[in-house]
N, C-alpha and C positions, 0 to 999 in steps of 0.2 A: 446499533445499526450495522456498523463495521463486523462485529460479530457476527451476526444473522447472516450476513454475506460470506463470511467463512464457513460456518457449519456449512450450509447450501452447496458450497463449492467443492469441501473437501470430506466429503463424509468417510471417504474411504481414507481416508489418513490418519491413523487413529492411535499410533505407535510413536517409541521414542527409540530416535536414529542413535545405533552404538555404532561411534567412531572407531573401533578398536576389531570388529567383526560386520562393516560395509559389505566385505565380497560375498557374505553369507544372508543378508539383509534380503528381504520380499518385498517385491514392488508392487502396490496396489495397481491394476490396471482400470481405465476410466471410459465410457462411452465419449468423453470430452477430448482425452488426449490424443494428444497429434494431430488436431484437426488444424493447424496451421504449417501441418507439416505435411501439403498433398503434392498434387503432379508439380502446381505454380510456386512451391515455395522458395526454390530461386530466385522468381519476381519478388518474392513477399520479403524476403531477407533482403534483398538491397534496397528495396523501398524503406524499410525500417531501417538501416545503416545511415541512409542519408537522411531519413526524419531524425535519425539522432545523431548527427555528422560524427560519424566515426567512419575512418581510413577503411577502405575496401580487403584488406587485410585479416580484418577481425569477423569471427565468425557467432552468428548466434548459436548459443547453447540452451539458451531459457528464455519462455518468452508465457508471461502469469495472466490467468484467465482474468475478467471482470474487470479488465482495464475503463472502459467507457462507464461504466459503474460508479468505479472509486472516482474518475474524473466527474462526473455529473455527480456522486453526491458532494465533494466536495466544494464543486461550486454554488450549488444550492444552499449548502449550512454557513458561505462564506458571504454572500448577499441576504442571507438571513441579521446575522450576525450584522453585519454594515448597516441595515436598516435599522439595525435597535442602537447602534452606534450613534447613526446622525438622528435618531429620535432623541436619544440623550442628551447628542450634543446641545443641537436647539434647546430643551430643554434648559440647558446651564447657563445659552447663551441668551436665551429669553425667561420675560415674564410667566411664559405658559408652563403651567407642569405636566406633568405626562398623566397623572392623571384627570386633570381638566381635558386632555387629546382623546383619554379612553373613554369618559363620562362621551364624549361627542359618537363613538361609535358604539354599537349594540354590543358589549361583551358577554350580556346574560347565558347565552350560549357557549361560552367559553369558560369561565369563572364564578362563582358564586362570590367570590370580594375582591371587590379592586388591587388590593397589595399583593393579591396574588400573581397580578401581571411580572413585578419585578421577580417572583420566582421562576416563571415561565422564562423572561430573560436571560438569567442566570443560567436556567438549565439547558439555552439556547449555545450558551458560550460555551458550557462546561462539555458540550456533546462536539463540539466544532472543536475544542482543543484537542478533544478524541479523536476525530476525525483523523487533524492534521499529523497527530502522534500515527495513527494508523499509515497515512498516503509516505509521512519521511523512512515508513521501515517497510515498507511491500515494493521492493520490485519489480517494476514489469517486466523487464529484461536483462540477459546477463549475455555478455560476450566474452569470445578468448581470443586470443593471437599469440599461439605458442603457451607460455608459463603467466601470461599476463591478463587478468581479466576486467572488465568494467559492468557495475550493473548499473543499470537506467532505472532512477524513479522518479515519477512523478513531481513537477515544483509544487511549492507551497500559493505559487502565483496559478490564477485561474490559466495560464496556458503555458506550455514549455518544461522541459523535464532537464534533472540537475541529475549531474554523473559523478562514480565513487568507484575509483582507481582500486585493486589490490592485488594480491598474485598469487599461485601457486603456492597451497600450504596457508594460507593465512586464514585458515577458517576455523571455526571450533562453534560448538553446542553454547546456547545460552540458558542457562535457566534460571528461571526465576518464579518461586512459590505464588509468587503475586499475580504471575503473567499469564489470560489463560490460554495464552497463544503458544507455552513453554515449548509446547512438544515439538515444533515449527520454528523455533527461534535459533539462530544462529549468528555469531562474529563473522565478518567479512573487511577485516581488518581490522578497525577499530569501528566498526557501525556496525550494529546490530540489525538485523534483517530478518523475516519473513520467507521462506524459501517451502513451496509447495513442490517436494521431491517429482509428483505425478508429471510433472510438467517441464523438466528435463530434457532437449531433446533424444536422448539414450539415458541409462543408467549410467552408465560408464564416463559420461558427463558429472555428475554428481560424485561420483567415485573421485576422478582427477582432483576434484578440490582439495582434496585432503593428501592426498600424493605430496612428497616433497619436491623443491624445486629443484628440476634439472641444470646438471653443472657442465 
């Protein structure tokens, strides 16, 4: 799912960023970008500074499309999940088993054998732990103030977002043969992160990360 939602978004990002020759790098342009960056975006930047209570100081640099998105599916695979949770529980906590619960409901439409339910669960969870790996490394937003930056992402809790300090210079490429998000993947400190170049607000933003810290 998470994926589907990437391809969709970033079709035109298709390359791997060389840290070494940035000032020479090509920037895909998007019928999507900047659209948060119109006449009102003065209003839209301080509204967001104080949705994420940082000092008036700091300015937005990045701010990542398909936020209501990632927020809505994750809370839908997270109240998924919970449901098979307290199905279970009861389960353990009573006499009934789950599938004397399912025998009560029409499953023929769903399954051809009952046991197949505990796979469907399984595959419940195992797509919600994807999920939640996805929402802890997509940042919605990134600020600076001076040499010092913060990105916003997403909590793990259905509402409120958790913030991750780092500074000037402290960025590098991540890769990893496993990941198929490689080409996209970057350190920002020590946290690994999701960073869709198109959505920057200048190039010259993205450039600065990797700049050394001024003395």
């Amino acid at each position: 799912m998470c994926a589907a939602i990437l391809r969709n978004s970033i079709k035109c990002i298709n390359f791997r960023i060389n840290t070494t020759a940035l000032t020479k790098s090509n920037f895909c342009t998007s019928a999507v970008r900047g659209n948060w960056r119109h006449k009102d975006s003065v209003n839209v930047e301080q509204y967001l500074l104080k949705l994420d209570n940082l000092p008036e100081h700091y300015q937005l640099i990045y701010r990542a499309p398909l936020e209501n998105y990632v927020t809505w599916t994750k809370n839908v695979s997270t109240g998924t999940v919970t449901v098979i949770g307290l199905v279970a529980g009861w389960q353990l906590a009573s006499t009934m088993s789950f599938m004397n619960i399912a025998r009560k409901i029409d499953i023929s439409m769903l399954v051809s054998n009952e046991t197949d339910l505990y796979y469907f669960a399984a595959g419940f969870v195992l797509i919600n732990l994807a999920i939640r790996a996805f929402v802890a490394k997509y940042p919605l937003r990134i600020y600076k103030s001076a040499d010092k930056y913060v990105a916003v992402y997403g909590s793990q809790m259905p509402v409120g977002t958790v913030k991750h300090y780092f500074e000037r210079g402290q960025i590098a490429e991540y890769r990893n043969v496993l990941n198929p998000w490689s080409h996209i993947m970057f350190m920002l400190g020590r946290r690994s992160s999701m960073l869709l170049i198109d959505y920057f607000k200048t190039p010259s933003e993205f450039h600065q990360l990797f700049q050394e810290k001024r003395t």
